[in-house]
GUVO-374763 format. One line per field, with one value per residue (C-alpha): residue number from 1; residue in one letter; x, y, z. Coordinates in steps of 0.2 Angstrom, whole numbers, plus 5000, padded with zeros to 4 digits. Layout:
N
resi = c(NUM/...)
resn = c(A/...)
east = c(X/...)
north = c(Y/...)
up = c(Z/...)
# end
This chain:
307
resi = c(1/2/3/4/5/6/7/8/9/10/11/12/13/14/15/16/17/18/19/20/21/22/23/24/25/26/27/28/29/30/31/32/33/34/35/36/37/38/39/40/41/42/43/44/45/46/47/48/49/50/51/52/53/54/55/56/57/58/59/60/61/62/63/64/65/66/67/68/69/70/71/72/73/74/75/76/77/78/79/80/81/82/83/84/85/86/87/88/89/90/91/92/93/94/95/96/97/98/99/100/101/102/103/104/105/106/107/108/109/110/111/112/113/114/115/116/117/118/119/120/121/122/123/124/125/126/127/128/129/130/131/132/133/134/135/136/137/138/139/140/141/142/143/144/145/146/147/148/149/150/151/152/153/154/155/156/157/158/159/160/161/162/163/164/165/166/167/168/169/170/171/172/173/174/175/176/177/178/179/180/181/182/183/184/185/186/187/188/189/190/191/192/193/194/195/196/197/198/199/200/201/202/203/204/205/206/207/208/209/210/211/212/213/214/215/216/217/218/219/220/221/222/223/224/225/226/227/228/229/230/231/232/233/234/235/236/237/238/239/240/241/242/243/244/245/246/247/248/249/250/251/252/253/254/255/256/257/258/259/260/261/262/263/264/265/266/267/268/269/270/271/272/273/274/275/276/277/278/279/280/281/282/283/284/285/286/287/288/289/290/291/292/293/294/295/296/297/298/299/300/301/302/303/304/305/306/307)
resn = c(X/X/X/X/X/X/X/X/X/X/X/X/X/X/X/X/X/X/X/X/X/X/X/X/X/X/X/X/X/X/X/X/X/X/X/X/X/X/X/X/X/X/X/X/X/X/X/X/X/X/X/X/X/X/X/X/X/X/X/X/X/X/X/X/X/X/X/X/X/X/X/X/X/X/X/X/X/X/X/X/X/X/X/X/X/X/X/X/X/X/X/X/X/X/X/X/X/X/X/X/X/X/X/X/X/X/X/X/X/X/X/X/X/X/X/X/X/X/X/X/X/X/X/X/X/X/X/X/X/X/X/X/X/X/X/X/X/X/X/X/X/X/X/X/X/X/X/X/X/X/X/X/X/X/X/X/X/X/X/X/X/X/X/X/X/X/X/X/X/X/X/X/X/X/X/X/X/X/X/X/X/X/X/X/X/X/X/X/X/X/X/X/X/X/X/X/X/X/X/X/X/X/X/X/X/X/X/X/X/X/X/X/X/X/X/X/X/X/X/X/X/X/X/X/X/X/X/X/X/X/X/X/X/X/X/X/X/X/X/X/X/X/X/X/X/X/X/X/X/X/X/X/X/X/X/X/X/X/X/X/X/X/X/X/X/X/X/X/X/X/X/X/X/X/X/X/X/X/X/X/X/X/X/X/X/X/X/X/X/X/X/X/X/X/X/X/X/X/X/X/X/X/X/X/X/X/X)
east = c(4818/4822/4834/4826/4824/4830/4844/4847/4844/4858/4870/4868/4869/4887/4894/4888/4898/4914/4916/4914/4927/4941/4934/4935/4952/4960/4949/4962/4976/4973/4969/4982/4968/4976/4981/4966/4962/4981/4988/4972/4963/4949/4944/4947/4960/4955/4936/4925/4916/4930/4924/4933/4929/4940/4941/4953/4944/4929/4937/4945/4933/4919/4931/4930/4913/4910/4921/4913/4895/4900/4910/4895/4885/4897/4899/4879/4880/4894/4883/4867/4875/4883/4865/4855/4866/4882/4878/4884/4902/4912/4899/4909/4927/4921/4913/4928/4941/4928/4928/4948/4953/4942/4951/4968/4966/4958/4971/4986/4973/4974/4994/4997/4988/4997/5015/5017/5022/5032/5028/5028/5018/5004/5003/4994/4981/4970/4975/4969/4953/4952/4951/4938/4928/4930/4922/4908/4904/4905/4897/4881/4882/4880/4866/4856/4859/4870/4879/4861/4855/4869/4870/4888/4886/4887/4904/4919/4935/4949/4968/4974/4960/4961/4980/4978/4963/4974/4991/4981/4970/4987/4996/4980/4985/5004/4997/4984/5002/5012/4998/4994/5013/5012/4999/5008/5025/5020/5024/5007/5013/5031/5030/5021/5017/5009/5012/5032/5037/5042/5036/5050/5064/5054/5068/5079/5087/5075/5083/5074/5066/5050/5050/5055/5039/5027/5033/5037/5016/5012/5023/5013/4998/5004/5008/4991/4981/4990/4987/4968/4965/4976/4961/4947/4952/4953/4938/4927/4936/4933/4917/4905/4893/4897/4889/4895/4913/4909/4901/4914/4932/4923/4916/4935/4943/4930/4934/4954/4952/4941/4956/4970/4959/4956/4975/4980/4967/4975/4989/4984/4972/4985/4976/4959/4950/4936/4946/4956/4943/4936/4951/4951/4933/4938/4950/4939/4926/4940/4947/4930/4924/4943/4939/4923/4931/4943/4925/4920/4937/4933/4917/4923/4936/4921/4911/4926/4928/4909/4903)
north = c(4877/4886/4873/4865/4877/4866/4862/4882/4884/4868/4877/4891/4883/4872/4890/4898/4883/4884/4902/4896/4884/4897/4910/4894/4892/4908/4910/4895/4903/4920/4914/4898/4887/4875/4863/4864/4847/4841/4830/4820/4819/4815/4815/4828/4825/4807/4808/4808/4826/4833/4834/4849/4863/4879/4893/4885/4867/4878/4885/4871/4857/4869/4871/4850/4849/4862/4856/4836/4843/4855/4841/4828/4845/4848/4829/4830/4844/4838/4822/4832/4843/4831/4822/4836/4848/4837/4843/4861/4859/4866/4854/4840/4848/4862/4848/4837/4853/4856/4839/4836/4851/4851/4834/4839/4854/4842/4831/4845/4849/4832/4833/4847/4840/4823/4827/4849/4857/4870/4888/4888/4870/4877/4896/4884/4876/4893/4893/4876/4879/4894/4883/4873/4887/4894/4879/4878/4897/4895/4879/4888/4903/4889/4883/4901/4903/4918/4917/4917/4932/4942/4935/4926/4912/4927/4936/4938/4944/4952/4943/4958/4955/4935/4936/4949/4938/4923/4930/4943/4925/4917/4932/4934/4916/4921/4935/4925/4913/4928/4933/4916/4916/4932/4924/4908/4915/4927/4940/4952/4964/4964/4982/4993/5006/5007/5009/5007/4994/5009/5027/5038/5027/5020/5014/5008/4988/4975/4968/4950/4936/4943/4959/4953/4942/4956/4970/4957/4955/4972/4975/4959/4966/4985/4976/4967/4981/4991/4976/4975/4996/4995/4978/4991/5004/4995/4985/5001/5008/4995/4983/4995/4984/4967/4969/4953/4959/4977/4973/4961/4972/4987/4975/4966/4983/4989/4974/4977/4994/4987/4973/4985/4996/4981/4975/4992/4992/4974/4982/5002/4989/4979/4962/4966/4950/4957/4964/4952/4941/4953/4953/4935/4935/4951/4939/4925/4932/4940/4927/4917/4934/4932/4911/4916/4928/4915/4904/4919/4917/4899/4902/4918/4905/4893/4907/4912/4893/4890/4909)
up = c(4922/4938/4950/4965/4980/4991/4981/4983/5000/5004/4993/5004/5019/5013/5007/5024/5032/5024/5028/5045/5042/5036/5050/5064/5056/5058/5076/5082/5076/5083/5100/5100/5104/5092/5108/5117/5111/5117/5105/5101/5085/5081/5099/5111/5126/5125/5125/5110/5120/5130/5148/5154/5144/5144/5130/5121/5123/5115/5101/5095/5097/5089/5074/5072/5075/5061/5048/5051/5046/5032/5027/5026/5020/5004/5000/4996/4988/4977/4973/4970/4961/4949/4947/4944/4937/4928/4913/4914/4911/4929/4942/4942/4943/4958/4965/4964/4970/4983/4992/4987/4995/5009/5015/5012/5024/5039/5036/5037/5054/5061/5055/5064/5080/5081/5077/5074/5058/5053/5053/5032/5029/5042/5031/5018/5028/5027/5008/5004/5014/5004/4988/4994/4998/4980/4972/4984/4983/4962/4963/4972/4959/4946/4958/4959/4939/4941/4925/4917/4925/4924/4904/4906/4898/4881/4890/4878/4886/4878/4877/4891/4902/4902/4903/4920/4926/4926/4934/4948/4955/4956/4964/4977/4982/4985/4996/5005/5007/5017/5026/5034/5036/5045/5059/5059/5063/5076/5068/5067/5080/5076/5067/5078/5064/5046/5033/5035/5050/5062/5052/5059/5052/5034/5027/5041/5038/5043/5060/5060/5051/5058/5051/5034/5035/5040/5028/5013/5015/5015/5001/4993/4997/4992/4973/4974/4975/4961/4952/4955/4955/4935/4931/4938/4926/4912/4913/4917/4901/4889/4898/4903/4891/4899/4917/4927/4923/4925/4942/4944/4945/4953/4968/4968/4970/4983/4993/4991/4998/5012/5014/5017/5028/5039/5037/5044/5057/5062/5067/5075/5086/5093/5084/5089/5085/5078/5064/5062/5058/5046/5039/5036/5028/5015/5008/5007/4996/4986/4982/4980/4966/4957/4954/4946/4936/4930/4926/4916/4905/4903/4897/4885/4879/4874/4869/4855/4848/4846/4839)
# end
C-alpha cells in the first residue's frame, strides 16, 4: 500500500525546511547578522516583532522564525511517522535524531545569543543541524518508498565497502567541522590563492593560526575527495548490478567535485555569497546521500543474518 500523499507532501515540505534552516544558518554567519537581534532571545531587541528592522534584523529574526515552524513541522512528522510507519525499523530512531538534534542546535543558537561562545563550540552548530537534516531527509526517502523502488531493502554490501561507508560518513563530518571552523574564525579570505594558501610560495611555513585553519580544511577536504573518488571506483567495479549503490557513489562523487569547485570558487570570488551558499548546500546533501548509505549497510547487515 502506496503512503498517504499528504503524508509525502509534509515530508517534503519538513526536508525543504531544514535546508532552510542550515542555509539560514550559514546566511548569519556570512553576513555577521548573528547580533541583529542584540542579546535577546527568543524575542528580538526586546519585542516579540522587532520594530526597527535593518538587514541584520532581517536575517537573523527570519532564521528564528524558520527554525520555530520547521520545528513544529518535523515534530508532526516525527509523530505521524511513528504512527503510521513505526513498523519499518529506522522511523523511530531518525525521528528521535531528527527532533534530538534539531533542539540541541537552537539551544547552542539561543546560547550563543545570550552569553557568546567560542569560535570551536559555535563550528558545531551547522554540524548538529546537519544531523537533524540527515534524519529528516532519510526519514522522507522511507516516506516516498525509495528503498523499494530502487530494490534496497535486497542490497548486500561487501566487508570493504561497509568498513569505507562507515569511516568516509565519519570523515565527512570532520570536514563539515573545519570548514564551519573556517567561517567561524574569520578566516575564509586569509589565503588569497588556491590551491596552495599563496601559489608562488606553496610550501612556505604557515605564519598564523588563521592559515593553519583554512589550509588544515583544504587538506581535509583534499583527503576527502580521494577518499570518495577510491569508494566510486570500487563500487562501479564490483556493484554495477546493485543500482541504489551504484547510483549512490557515482552521485556522492559528482557532488564532491561540484563541492571543491565551489570551495575554490569561495575563495577566487572574494566570499561571494551566492557561492558560498552553494557551498553550504553541496555539503548538506552529501552528507544527507552518505547517511543513507550507511542505512543501506544497516539493512545489507540484516539482509546477511536473515538470508
Amino acid at each position: 500500500m502506496q503512503h498517504n500523499r499528504y503524508m509525502k507532501w509534509f515530508a517534503v515540505a519538513a526536508t525543504v525546511g531544514m535546508l532552510l534552516i542550515l542555509l539560514g544558518g550559514a546566511l548569519v554567519t556570512k553576513t555577521d547578522s548573528g547580533l541583529g537581534c542584540g542579546r535577546n532571545w527568543p524575542d528580538c531587541n526586546g519585542s516579540l516583532i522587532p520594530k526597527e528592522i535593518t538587514p541584520e534584523v532581517l536575517i537573523e529574526f527570519s532564521h528564528r522564525l524558520v527554525t520555530g515552524v520547521v520545528s513544529i513541522s518535523i515534530l508532526v512528522l516525527t509523530v505521524w511517522t511513528w504512527r503510521k510507519l513505526g513498523h519499518i525499523r529506522e522511523v523511530k530512531l531518525l525521528g528521535f535524531l531528527a527532533m534530538f538534534f534539531l533542539i540541541a542546535q537552537a539551544l547552542i543558537g539561543a546560547a550563543q545569543v545570550l552569553w557568546g561562545q567560542g569560535d570551536f563550540i559555535l563550528a558545531l552548530h551547522f554540524g548538529i543541524s546537519l544531523i537533524s537534516f540527515a534524519a529528516v531527509l532519510l526519514l522522507s526517502m522511507i516516506v516516498f518508498e525509495v528503498d523499494r523502488k530502487f530494490d534496497a531493502d535486497n542490497v548486500f554490501i561487501g566487508k570493504k565497502l561497509r568498513w569505507h561507508t562507515i569511516a568516509v560518513t565519519i570523515y565527512s563530518y570532520l570536514v563539515v567541522y573545519t570548514g564551519a571552523l573556517v567561517r567561524h574564525t574569520d578566516s575564509s579570505l586569509i589565503c588569497p590563492d588556491w590551491p596552495f594558501c599563496y601559489n608562488e610560495t606553496p610550501f612556505a611555513p604557515f605564519n598564523n593560526m588563521y592559515e593553519w585553519v583554512q589550509m588544515g580544511h583544504r587538506l581535509a577536504v583534499l583527503i576527502f575527495f580521494i577518499w570518495i573518488a577510491y569508494i566510486t571506483w570500487h563500487v562501479v567495479k564490483e556493484y554495477k548490478n546493485q543500482r541504489v549503490i551504484y547510483y549512490g557513489w557515482v552521485i556522492a562523487f559528482t557532488i564532491v567535485i561540484l563541492q571543491v569547485i565551489a570551495g575554490m570558487l569561495v575563495v577566487l570570488t572574494k566570499l561571494n555569497l551566492i557561492v558560498a551558499l552553494l557551498h553550504s548546500l553541496l555539503i548538506s546533501i552529501l552528507f544527507g546521500l552518505l547517511c543513507y548509505m550507511i542505512m543501506l549497510v544497516a539493512r545489507s547487515n540484516y539482509n546477511e543474518k536473515n538470508k
